[in-house]
C-alpha positions as CSV (number, residue, x, y, z in Angstrom):
1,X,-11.3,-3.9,-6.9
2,X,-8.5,-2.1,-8.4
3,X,-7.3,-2.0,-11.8
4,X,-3.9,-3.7,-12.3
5,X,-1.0,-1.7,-13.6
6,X,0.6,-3.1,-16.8
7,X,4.4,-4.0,-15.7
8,X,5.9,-2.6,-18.3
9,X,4.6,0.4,-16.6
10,X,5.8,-0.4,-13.0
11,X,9.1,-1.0,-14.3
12,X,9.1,2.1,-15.5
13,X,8.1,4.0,-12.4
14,X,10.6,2.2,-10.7
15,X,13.2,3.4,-13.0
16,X,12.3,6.9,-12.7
17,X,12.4,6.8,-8.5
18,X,16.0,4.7,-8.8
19,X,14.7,2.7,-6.3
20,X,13.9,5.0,-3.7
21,X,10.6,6.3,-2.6
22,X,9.5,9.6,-4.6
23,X,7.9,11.0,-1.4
24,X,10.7,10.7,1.2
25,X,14.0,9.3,-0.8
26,X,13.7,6.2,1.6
27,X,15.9,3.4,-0.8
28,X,14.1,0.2,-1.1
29,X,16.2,-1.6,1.6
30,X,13.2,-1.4,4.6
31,X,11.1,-4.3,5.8
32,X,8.6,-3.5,3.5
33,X,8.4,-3.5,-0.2
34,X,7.8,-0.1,-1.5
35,X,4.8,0.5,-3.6
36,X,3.1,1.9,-6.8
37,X,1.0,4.9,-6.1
38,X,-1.2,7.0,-7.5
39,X,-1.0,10.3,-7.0
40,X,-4.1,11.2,-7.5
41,X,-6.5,8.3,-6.4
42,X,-7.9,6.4,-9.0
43,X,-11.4,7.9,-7.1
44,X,-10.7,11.5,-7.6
45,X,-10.3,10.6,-10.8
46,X,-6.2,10.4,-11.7
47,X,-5.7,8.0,-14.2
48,X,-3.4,4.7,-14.5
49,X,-0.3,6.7,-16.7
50,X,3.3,7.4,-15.3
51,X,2.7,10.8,-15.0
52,X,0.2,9.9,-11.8
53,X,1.8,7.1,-11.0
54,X,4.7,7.3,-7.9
55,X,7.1,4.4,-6.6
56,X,6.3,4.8,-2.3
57,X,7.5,3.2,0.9
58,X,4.6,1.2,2.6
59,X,4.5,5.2,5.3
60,X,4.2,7.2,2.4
61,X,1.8,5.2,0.9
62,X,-0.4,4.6,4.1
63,X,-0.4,8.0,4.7
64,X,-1.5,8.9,1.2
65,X,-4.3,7.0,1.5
66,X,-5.5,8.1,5.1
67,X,-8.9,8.9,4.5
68,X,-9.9,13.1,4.5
């Protein structure tokens, strides 16, 4: 189960990125919604702040989490 991230906080991720993804630049205009990320996964222990946080298109995100 993951922890869910305050809104206050995804709005301001989303703020940061201008609407685009922070890996690629892709705008949020594709089929799928872009996500919140974490840059470094909540199991390698990066915590739920802005600072680890990213806003990413559902390919950035996927491959993010590919497993290693």
């Amino acid at each position: 189960m993951t922890a869910a991230i305050p809104e206050s906080m995804r709005r301001g991720v989303i703020e940061r990125a201008q609407g685009c993804c922070e890996y690629c630049g892709k705008p949020q205009v594709t089929f799928f919604a872009h996500e919140i990320d974490h840059v470094i996964a909540r199991k390698h222990g990066g915590q739920t702040e802005l600072e680890n946080l990213a806003f990413a298109c559902f390919e950035c995100n996927r491959y993010s989490a590919a497993p290693e």
